[in-house]
N, C-alpha and C positions, 0 to 999 in steps of 0.2 A: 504493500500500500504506500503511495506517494507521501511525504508530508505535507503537513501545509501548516501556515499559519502564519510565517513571517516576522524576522528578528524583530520590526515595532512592535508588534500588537504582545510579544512574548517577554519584552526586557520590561514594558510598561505593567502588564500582570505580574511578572514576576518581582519588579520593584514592592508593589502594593503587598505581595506575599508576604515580604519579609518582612512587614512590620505588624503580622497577624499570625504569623505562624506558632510563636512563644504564647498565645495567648489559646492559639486552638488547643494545642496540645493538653492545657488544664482545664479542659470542657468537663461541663458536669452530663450527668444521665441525660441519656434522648431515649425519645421511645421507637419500637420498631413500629415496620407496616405491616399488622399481625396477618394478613389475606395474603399476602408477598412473599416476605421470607422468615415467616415463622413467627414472631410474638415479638415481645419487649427485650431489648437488650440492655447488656450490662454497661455498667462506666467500660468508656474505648478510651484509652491514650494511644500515640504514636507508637508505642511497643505492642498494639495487641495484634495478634496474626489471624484471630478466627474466634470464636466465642461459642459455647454449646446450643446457644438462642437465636443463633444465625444460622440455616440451612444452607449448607455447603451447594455450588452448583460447579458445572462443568468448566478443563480449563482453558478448554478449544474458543477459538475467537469464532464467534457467531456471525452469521451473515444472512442468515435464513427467516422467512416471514411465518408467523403463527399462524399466518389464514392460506399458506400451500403455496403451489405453485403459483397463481396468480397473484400475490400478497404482494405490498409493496412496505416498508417500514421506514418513512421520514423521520430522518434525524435530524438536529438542530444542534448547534456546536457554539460551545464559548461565552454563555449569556450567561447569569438573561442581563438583558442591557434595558435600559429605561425608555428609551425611543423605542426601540426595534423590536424587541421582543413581545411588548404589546399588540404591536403591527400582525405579526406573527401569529398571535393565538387568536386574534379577531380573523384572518383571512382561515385558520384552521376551523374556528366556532364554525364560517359560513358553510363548510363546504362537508362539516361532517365529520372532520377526520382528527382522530389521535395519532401525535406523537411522540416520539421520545428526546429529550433534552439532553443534553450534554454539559454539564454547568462547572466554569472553572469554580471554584473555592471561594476564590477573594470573592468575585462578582455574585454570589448566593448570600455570602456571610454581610453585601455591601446591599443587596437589594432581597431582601425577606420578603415582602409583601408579594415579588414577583414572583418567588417560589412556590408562594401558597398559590398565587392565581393558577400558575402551572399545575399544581398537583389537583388544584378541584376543580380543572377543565375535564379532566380522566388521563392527562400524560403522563408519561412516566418520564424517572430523574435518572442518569446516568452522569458519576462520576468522572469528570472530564482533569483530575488531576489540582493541585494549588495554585499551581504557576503558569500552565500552560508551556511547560519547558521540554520541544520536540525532541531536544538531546538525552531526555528519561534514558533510555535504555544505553546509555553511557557515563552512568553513573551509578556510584554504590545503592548495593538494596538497603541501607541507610536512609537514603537520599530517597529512593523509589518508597518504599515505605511512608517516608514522612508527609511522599506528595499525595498518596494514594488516601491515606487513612485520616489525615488533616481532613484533606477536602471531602471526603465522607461525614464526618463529623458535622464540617461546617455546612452544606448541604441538610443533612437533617436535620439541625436547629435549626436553619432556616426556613424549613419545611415546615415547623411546627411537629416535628417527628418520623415524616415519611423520608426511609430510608434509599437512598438509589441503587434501583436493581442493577445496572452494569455498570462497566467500564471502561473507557475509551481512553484507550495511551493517547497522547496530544499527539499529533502527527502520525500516531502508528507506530510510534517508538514501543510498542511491548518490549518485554523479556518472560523468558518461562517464571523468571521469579513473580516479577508485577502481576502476570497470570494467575502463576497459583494464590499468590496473595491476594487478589480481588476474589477470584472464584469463593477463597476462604470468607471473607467477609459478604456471601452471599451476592457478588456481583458478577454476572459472567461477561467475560471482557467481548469490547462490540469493535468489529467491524465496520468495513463498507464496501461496497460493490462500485457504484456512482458514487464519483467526488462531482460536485456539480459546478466546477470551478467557481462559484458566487463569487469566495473570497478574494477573487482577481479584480472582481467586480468587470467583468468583460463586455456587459450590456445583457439585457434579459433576452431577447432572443437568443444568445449564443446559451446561455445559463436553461433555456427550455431546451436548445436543440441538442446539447448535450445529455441530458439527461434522456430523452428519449431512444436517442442513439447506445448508449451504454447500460439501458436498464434490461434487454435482452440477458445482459451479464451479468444479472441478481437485484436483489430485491432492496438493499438498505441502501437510499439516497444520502448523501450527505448536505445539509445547507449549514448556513453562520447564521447567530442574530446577533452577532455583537463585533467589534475589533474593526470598527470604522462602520461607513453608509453601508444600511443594506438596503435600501430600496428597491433595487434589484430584485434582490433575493427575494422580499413581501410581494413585489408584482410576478417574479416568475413563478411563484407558488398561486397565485390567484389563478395563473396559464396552464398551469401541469395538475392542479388537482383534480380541477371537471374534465381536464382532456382524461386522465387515466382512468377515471369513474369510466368515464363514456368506451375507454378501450377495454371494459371487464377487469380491470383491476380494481383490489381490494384492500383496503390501507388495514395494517395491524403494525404488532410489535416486532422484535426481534424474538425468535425463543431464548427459553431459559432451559 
């Protein structure tokens, strides 16, 4: 899988990290998302690996829709951001469809209220890491750890307690460790099939025509609502959602 995301938008997350990271780590109890992965969990710090109240899942990177072979699973990457990700759930509300979020850490633990609106729309939360830093998988499981399990945490209190079912290395940087460490915390690391280049911001016809073109090749779309304009990205979602309805595809999640 390609990366993406761009030294800006990852020095400027990554800055805001580090002045929250000493404070995630002394987070008090969150609750789990008992229908998701099992019931209430225990106090997490940056040392825990797995917990008995967290249902263990798979460490394979998923790519595959819950509703089959026609399934489609819109992702969303790097929010939620205050402009854009409203934009975002308002063009989803119209057209029907759930999906899954991808939320750096800082940006959850900075905008709460957006979290909640995310979770009581029906989408689901996917840990997208602290920092946004695409080099993860070139640094210590130290390091991999602190980003993974931070932003889990911060994400949930944010949430109001709903916990993020997966996990997306920034860029695709996984390692087998960061894998099985999320799987352990109940999140099974995600994929994608279509990168919808948004983040180039290239014009929304090229951002429709690609996606159409590459979705032959699986089911989980990639878009941004955050880390500059996505205007774009809100109007080619208004283009691709009734065109795929209309083509017999079926929007769901990623499996677990």
């Amino acid at each position: 899988m390609a990366r993406h995301g761009g030294r800006g938008w990852n020095g400027k997350v990554f800055g805001a990290a580090l002045g929250v990271t000493l404070l995630a780590a002394g987070a008090s109890v969150w609750t789990a998302q008992a229908d998701a992965v099992g019931g209430t969990s225990p106090k997490a710090t940056t040392s825990t690996a797995a917990s008995s109240a967290v249902k263990p899942v798979a460490v394979t990177i998923v790519h595959a829709s819950d509703k089959g072979a026609h399934g489609v699973n819109i992702t969303i990457d790097d929010g939620p951001d205050p402009v854009w990700t409203p934009q975002v759930l308002d063009v989803l509300r119209q057209y029907g469809v759930k999906a899954t979020f991808c939320m750096v850490g800082t940006q959850a633990q900075a905008h709460p209220d957006l979290v909640k609106q995310v979770v009581a729309a029906g989408h689901r939360l996917c840990d997208h890491s602290v920092s946004h830093d695409t080099t993860m998988d070139k640094k210590s499981e130290a390091y991999q750890s602190q980003q993974i399990l931070d932003a889990e945490r911060m994400i949930t209190e944010a949430s109001g307690g709903v916990r993020p079912m997966y996990y997306r290395a920034p860029g695709g940087a996984f390692t087998p460790y960061s894998r099985k460490l999320a799987a352990s915390r109940g999140m099974r690391p995600l994929g994608w099939n279509v990168d919808s280049k948004d983040f180039e911001r290239p014009g929304t016809d090229a951002i429709v025509a690609t996606v159409e073109q590459e979705l032959p090749g699986g089911p989980t779309i990639l878009f941004h609502d955050a880390g500059g304009d996505r205007s774009q990205t809100v109007e080619a979602l208004r283009q691709i959602l009734p065109r795929l309805k209309e083509q017999g595809y079926s929007y769901g999640f990623p499996v677990r």
